[in-house]
PDB file of N, CA, C and O in Angstrom:
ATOM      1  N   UNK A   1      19.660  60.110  33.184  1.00  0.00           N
ATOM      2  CA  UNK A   1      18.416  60.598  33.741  1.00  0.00           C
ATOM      3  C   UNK A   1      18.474  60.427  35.250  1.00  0.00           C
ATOM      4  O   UNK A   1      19.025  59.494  35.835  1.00  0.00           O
ATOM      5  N   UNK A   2      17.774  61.541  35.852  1.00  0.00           N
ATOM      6  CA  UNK A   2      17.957  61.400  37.145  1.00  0.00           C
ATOM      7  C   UNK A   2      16.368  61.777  38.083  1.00  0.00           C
ATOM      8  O   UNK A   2      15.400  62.362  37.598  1.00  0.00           O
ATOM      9  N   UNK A   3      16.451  61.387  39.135  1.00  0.00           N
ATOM     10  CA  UNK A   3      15.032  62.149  39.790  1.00  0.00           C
ATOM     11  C   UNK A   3      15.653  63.635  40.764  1.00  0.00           C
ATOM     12  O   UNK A   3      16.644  64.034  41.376  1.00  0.00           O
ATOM     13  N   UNK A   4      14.208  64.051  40.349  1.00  0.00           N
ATOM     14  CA  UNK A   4      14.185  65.388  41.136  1.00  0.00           C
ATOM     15  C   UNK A   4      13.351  65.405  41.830  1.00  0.00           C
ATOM     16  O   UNK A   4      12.153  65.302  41.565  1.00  0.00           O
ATOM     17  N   UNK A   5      13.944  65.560  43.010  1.00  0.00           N
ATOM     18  CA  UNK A   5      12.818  66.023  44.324  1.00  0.00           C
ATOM     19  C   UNK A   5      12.172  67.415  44.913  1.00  0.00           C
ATOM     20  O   UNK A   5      12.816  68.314  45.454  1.00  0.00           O
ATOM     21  N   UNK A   6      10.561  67.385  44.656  1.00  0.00           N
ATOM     22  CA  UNK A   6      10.199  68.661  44.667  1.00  0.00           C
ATOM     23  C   UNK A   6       8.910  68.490  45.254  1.00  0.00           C
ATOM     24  O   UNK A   6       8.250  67.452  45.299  1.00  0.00           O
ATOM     25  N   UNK A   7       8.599  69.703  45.731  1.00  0.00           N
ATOM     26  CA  UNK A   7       7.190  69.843  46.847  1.00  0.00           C
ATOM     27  C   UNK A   7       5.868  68.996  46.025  1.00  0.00           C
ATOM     28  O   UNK A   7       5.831  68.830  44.806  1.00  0.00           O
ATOM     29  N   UNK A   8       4.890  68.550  46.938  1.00  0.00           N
ATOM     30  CA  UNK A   8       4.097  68.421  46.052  1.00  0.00           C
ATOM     31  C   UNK A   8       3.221  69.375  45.616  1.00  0.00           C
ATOM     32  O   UNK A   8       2.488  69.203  44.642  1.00  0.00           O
ATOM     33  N   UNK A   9       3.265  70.832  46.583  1.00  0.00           N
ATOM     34  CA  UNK A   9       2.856  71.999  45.732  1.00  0.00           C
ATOM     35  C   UNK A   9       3.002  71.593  43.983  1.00  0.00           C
ATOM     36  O   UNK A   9       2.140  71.135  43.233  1.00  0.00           O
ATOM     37  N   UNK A  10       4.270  71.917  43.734  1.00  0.00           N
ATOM     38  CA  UNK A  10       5.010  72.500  42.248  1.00  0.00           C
ATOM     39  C   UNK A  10       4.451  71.078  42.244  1.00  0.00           C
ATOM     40  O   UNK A  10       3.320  71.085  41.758  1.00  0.00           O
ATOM     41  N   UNK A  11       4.803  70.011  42.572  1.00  0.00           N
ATOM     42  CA  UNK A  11       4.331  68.763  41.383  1.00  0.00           C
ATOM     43  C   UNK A  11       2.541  69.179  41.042  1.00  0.00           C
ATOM     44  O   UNK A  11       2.087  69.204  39.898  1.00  0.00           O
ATOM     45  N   UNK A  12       1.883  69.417  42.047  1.00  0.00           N
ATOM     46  CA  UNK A  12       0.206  69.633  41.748  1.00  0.00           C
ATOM     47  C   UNK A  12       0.352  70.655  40.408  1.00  0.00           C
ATOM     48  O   UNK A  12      -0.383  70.516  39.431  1.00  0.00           O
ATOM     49  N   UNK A  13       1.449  71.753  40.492  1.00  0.00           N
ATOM     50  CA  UNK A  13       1.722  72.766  40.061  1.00  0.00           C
ATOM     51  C   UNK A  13       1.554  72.582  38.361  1.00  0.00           C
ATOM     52  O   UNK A  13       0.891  73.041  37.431  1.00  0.00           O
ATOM     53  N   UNK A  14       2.855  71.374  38.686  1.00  0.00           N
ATOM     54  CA  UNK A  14       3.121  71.011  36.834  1.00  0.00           C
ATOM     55  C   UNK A  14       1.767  69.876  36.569  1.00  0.00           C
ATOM     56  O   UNK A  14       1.112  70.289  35.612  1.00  0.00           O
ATOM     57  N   UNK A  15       1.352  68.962  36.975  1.00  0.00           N
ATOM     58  CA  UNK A  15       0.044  68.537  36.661  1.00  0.00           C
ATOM     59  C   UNK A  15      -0.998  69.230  36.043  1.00  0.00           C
ATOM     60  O   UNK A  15      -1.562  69.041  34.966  1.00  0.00           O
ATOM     61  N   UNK A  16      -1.128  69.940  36.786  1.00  0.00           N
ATOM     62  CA  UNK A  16      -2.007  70.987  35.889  1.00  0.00           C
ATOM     63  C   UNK A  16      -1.835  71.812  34.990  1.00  0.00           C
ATOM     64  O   UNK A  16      -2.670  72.177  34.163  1.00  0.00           O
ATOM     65  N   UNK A  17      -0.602  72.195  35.113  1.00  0.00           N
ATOM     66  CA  UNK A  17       0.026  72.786  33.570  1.00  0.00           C
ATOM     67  C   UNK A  17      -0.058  71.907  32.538  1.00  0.00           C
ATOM     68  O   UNK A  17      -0.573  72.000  31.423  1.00  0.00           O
ATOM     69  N   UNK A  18       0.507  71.075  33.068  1.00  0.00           N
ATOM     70  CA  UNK A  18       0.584  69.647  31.900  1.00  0.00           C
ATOM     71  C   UNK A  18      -0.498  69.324  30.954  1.00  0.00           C
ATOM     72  O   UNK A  18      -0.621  69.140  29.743  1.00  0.00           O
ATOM     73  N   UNK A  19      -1.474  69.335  32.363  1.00  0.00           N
ATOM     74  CA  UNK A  19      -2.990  68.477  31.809  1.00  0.00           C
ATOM     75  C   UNK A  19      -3.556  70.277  30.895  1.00  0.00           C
ATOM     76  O   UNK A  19      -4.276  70.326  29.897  1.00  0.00           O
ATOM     77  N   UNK A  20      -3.139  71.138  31.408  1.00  0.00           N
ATOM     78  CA  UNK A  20      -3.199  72.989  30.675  1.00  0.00           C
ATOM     79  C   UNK A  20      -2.882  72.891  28.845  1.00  0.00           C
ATOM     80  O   UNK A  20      -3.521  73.351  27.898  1.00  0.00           O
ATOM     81  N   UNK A  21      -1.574  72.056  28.913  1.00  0.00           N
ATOM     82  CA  UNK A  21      -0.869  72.640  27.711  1.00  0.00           C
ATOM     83  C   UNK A  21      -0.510  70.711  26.456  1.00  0.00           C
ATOM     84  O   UNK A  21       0.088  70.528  25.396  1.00  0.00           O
ATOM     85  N   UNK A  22      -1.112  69.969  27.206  1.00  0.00           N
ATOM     86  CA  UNK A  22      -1.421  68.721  26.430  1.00  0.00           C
ATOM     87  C   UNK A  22       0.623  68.259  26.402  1.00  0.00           C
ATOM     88  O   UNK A  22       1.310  67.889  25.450  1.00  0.00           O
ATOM     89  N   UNK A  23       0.902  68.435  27.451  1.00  0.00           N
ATOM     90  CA  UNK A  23       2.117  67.615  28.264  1.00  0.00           C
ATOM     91  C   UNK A  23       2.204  66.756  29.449  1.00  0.00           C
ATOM     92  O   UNK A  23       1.610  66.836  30.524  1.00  0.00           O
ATOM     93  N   UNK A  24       3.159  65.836  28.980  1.00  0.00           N
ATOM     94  CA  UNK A  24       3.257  64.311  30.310  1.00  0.00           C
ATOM     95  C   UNK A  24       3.546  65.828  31.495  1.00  0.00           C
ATOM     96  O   UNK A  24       3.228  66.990  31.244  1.00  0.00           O
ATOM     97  N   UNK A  25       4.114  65.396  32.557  1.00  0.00           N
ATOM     98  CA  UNK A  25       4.195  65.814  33.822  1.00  0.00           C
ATOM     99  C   UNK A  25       6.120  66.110  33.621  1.00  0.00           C
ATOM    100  O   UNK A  25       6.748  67.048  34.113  1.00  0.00           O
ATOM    101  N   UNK A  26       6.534  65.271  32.979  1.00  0.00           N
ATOM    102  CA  UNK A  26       7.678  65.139  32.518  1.00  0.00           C
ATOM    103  C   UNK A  26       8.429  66.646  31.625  1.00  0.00           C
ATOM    104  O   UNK A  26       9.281  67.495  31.886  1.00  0.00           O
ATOM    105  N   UNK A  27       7.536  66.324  30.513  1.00  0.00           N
ATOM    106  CA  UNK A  27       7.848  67.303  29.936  1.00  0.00           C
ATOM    107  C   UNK A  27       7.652  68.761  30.061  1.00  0.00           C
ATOM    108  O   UNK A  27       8.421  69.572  29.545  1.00  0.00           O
ATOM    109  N   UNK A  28       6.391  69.150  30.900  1.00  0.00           N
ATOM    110  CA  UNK A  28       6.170  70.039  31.449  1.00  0.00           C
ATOM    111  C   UNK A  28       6.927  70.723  32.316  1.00  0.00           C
ATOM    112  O   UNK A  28       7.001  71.950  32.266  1.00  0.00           O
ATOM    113  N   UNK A  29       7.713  69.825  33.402  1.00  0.00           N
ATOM    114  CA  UNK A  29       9.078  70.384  33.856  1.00  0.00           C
ATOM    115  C   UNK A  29       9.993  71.022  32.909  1.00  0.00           C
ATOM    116  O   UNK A  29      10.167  72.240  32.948  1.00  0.00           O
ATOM    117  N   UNK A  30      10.696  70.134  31.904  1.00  0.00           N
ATOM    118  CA  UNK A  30      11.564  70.121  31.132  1.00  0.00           C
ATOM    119  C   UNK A  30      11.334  71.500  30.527  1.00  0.00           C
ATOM    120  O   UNK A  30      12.189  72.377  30.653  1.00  0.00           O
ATOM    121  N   UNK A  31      10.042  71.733  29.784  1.00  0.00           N
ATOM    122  CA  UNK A  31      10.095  72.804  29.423  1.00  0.00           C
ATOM    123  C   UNK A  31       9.940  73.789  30.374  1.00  0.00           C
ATOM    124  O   UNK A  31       9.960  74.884  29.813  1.00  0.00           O
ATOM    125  N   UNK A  32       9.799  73.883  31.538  1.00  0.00           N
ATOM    126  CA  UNK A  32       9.780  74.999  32.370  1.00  0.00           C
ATOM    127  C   UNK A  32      11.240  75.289  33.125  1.00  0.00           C
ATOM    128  O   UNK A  32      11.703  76.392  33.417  1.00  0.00           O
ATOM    129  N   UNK A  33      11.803  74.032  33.346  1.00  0.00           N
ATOM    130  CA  UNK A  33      13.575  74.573  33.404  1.00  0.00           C
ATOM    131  C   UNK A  33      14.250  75.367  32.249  1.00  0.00           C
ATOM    132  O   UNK A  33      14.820  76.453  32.354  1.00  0.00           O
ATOM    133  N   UNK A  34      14.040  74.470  30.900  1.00  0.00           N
ATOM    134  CA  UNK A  34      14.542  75.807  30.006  1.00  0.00           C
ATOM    135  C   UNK A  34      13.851  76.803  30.291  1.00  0.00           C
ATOM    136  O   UNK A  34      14.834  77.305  30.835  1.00  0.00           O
ATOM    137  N   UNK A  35      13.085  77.557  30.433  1.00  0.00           N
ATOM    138  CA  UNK A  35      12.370  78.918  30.177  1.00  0.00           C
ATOM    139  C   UNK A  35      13.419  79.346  31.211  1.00  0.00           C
ATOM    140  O   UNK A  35      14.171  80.302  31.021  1.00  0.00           O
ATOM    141  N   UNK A  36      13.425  78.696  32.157  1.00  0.00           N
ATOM    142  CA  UNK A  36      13.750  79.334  33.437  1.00  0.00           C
ATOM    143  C   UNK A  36      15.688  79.791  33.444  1.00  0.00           C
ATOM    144  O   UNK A  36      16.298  80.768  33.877  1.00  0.00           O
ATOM    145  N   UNK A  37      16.097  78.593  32.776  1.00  0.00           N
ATOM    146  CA  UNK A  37      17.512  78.842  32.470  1.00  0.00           C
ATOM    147  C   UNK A  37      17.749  79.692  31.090  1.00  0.00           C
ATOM    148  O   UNK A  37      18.814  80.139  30.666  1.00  0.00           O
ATOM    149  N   UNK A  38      16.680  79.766  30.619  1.00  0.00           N
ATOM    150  CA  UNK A  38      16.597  80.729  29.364  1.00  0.00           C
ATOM    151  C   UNK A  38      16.824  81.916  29.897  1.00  0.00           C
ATOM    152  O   UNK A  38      17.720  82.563  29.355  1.00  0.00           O
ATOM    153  N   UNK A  39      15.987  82.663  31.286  1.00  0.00           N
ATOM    154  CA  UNK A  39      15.470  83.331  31.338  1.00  0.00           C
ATOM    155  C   UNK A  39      16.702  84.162  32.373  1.00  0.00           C
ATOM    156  O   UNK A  39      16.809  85.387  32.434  1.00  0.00           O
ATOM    157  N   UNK A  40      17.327  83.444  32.926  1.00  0.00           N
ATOM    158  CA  UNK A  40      19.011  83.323  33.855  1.00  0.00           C
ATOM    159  C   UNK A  40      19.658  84.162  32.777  1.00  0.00           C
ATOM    160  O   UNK A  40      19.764  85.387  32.715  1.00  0.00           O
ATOM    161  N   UNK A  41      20.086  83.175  31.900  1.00  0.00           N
ATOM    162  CA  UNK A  41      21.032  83.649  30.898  1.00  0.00           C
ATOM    163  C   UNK A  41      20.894  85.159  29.853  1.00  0.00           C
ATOM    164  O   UNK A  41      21.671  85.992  29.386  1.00  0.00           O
ATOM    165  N   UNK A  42      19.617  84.930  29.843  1.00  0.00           N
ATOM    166  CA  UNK A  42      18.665  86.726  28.673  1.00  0.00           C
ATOM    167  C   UNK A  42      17.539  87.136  29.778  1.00  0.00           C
ATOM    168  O   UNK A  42      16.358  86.794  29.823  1.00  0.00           O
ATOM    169  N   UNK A  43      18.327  88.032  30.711  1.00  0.00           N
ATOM    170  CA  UNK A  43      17.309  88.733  31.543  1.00  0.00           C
ATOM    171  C   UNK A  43      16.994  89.584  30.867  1.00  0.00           C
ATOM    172  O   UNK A  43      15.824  89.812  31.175  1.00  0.00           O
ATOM    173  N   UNK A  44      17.297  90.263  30.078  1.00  0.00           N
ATOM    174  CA  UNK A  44      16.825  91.146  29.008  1.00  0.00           C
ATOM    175  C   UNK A  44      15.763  91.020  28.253  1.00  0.00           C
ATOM    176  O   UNK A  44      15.152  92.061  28.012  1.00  0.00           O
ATOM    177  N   UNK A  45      15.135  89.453  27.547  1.00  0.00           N
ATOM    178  CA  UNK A  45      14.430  88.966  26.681  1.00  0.00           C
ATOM    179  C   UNK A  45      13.159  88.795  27.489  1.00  0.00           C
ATOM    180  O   UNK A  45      13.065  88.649  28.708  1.00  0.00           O
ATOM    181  N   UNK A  46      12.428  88.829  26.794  1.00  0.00           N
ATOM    182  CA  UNK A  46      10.874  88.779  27.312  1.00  0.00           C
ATOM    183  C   UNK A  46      10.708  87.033  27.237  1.00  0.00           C
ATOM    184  O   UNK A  46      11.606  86.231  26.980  1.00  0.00           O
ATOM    185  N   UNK A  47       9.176  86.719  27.567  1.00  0.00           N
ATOM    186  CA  UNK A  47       9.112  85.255  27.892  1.00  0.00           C
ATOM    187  C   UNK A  47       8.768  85.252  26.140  1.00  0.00           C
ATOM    188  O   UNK A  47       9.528  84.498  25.532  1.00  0.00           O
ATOM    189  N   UNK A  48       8.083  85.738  25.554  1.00  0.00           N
ATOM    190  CA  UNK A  48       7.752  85.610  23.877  1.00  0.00           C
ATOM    191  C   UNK A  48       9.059  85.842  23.064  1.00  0.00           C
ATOM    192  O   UNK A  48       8.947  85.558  21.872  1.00  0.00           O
ATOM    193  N   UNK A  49      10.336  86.323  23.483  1.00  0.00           N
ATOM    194  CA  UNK A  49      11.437  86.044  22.468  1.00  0.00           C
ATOM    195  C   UNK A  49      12.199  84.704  23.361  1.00  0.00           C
ATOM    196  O   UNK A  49      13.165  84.195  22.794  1.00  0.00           O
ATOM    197  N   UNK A  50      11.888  84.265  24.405  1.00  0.00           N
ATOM    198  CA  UNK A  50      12.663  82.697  24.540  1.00  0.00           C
ATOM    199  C   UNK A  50      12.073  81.731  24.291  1.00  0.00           C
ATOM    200  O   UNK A  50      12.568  80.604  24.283  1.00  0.00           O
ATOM    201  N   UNK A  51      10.805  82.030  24.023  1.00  0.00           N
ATOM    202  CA  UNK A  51      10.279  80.905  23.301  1.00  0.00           C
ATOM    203  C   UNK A  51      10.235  80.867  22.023  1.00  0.00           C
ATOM    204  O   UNK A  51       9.882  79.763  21.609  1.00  0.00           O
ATOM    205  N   UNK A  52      10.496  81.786  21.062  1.00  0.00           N
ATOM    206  CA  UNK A  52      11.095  82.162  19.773  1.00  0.00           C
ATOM    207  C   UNK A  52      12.228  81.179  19.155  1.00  0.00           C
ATOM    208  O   UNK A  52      12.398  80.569  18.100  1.00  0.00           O
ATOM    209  N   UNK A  53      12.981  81.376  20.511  1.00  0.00           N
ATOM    210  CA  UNK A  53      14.525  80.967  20.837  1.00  0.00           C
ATOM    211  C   UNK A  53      14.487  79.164  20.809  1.00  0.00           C
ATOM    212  O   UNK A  53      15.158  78.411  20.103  1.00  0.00           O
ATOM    213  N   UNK A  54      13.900  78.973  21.395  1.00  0.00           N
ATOM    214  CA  UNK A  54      13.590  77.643  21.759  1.00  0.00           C
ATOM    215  C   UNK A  54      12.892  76.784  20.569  1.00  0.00           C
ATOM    216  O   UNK A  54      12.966  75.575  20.348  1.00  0.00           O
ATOM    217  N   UNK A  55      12.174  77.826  19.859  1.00  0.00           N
ATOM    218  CA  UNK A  55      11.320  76.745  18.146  1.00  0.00           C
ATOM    219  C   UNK A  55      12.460  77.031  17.270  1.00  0.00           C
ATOM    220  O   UNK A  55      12.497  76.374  16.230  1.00  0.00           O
ATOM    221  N   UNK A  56      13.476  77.952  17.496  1.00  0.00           N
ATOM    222  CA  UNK A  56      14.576  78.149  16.902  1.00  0.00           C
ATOM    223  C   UNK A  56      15.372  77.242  16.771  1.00  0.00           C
ATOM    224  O   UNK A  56      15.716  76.760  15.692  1.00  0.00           O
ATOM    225  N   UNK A  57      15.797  76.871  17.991  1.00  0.00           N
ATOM    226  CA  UNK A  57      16.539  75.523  18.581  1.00  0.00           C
ATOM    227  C   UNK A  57      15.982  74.800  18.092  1.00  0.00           C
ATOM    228  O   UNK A  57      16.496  74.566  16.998  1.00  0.00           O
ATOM    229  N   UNK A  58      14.801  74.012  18.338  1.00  0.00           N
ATOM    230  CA  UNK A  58      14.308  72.537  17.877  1.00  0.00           C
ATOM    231  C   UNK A  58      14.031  72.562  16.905  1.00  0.00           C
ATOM    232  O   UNK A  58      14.097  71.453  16.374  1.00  0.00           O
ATOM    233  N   UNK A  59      13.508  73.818  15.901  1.00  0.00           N
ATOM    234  CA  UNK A  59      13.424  73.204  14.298  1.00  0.00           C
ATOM    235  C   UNK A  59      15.263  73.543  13.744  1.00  0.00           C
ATOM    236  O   UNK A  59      15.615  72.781  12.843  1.00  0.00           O
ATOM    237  N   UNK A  60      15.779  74.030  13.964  1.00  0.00           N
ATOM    238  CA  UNK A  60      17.621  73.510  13.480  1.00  0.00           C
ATOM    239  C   UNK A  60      17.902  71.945  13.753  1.00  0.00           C
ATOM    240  O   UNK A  60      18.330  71.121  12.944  1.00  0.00           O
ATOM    241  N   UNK A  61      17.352  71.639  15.866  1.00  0.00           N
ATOM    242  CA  UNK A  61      17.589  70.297  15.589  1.00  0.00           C
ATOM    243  C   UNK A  61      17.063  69.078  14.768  1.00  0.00           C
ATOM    244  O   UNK A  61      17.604  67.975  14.686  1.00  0.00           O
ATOM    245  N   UNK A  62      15.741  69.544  14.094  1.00  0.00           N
ATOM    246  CA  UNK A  62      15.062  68.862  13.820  1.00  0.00           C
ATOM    247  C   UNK A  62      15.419  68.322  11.988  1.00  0.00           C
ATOM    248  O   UNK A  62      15.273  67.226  11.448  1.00  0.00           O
ATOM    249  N   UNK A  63      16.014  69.889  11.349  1.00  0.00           N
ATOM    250  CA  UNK A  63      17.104  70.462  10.332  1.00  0.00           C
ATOM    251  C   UNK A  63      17.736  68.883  10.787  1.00  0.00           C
ATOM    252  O   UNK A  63      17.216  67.778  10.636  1.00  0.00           O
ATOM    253  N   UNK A  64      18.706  69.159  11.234  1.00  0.00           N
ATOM    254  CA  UNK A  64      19.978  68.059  11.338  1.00  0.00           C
ATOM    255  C   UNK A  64      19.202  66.699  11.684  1.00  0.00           C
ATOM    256  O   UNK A  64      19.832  65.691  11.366  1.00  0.00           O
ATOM    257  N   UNK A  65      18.327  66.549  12.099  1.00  0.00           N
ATOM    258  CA  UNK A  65      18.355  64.972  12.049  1.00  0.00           C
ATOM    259  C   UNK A  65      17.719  64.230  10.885  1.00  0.00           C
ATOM    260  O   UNK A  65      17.875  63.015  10.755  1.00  0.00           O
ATOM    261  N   UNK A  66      16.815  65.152   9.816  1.00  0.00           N
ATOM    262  CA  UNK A  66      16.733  64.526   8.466  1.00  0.00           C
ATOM    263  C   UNK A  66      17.845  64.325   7.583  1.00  0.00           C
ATOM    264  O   UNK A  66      17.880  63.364   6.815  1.00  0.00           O
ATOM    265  N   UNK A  67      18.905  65.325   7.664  1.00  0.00           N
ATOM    266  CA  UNK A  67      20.104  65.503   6.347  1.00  0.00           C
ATOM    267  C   UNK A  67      21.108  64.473   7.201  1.00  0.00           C
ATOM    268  O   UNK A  67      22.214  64.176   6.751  1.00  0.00           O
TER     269      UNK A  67
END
Protein backbone atom coordinates (compact mmCIF):
# COMPACT_ATOMS: atom_id res chain seq x y z
CA UNK A 1 0.00 0.00 0.00
CA UNK A 2 1.10 3.24 -0.85
CA UNK A 3 -0.05 7.08 -0.60
CA UNK A 4 -1.24 9.10 -3.34
CA UNK A 5 -0.88 12.59 -3.66
CA UNK A 6 -3.72 14.58 -5.06
CA UNK A 7 -5.34 18.12 -5.13
CA UNK A 8 -7.57 18.82 -2.53
CA UNK A 9 -10.06 19.67 -5.27
CA UNK A 10 -10.41 15.68 -6.28
CA UNK A 11 -9.94 14.77 -2.52
CA UNK A 12 -13.24 17.30 -1.70
CA UNK A 13 -14.16 15.53 -5.01
CA UNK A 14 -14.09 11.83 -3.68
CA UNK A 15 -15.58 12.90 -0.18
CA UNK A 16 -18.49 13.62 -1.53
CA UNK A 17 -18.82 10.87 -3.78
CA UNK A 18 -18.06 8.73 -0.99
CA UNK A 19 -20.39 10.30 1.51
CA UNK A 20 -22.87 10.07 -2.42
CA UNK A 21 -22.49 6.32 -2.77
CA UNK A 22 -22.07 4.97 1.14
CA UNK A 23 -17.99 4.58 0.58
CA UNK A 24 -14.79 5.28 2.96
CA UNK A 25 -12.83 8.00 0.90
CA UNK A 26 -10.58 5.03 0.24
CA UNK A 27 -12.62 3.05 -1.57
CA UNK A 28 -14.17 5.57 -3.53
CA UNK A 29 -10.84 6.19 -5.22
CA UNK A 30 -10.25 2.57 -5.73
CA UNK A 31 -13.29 2.24 -7.44
CA UNK A 32 -12.84 5.21 -9.58
CA UNK A 33 -9.24 4.10 -10.80
CA UNK A 34 -10.74 0.89 -12.01
CA UNK A 35 -13.50 2.57 -14.00
CA UNK A 36 -10.92 4.70 -15.22
CA UNK A 37 -8.36 1.91 -16.18
CA UNK A 38 -11.39 -0.01 -17.26
CA UNK A 39 -12.23 2.60 -19.36
CA UNK A 40 -8.21 2.94 -20.99
CA UNK A 41 -8.33 -0.55 -21.83
CA UNK A 42 -12.47 -0.82 -23.50
CA UNK A 43 -12.79 2.59 -25.05
CA UNK A 44 -15.40 1.01 -26.83
CA UNK A 45 -17.60 -0.05 -23.68
CA UNK A 46 -19.92 2.26 -22.15
CA UNK A 47 -19.61 3.16 -18.28
CA UNK A 48 -22.87 0.48 -17.70
CA UNK A 49 -20.95 -2.52 -19.44
CA UNK A 50 -17.65 -1.85 -17.06
CA UNK A 51 -19.43 -1.94 -14.37
CA UNK A 52 -21.11 -5.18 -15.52
CA UNK A 53 -17.48 -6.18 -15.90
CA UNK A 54 -16.44 -5.38 -12.57
CA UNK A 55 -19.71 -7.43 -10.52
CA UNK A 56 -18.40 -9.94 -12.99
CA UNK A 57 -15.02 -9.88 -11.53
CA UNK A 58 -15.94 -9.76 -7.85
CA UNK A 59 -18.73 -12.26 -7.79
CA UNK A 60 -16.06 -15.04 -9.67
CA UNK A 61 -13.76 -13.68 -6.91
CA UNK A 62 -16.06 -14.10 -4.44
CA UNK A 63 -16.92 -17.88 -6.40
CA UNK A 64 -13.28 -18.82 -5.44
CA UNK A 65 -12.97 -17.82 -2.04
CA UNK A 66 -15.89 -20.10 -0.67
CA UNK A 67 -14.79 -23.48 -2.72
Amino acid sequence: MGIVKISDELHEDLRLAATAMSRSINAQAEFWIRIGMLSELHPEQTYQQLLRKLLRENATNLQEMVQ
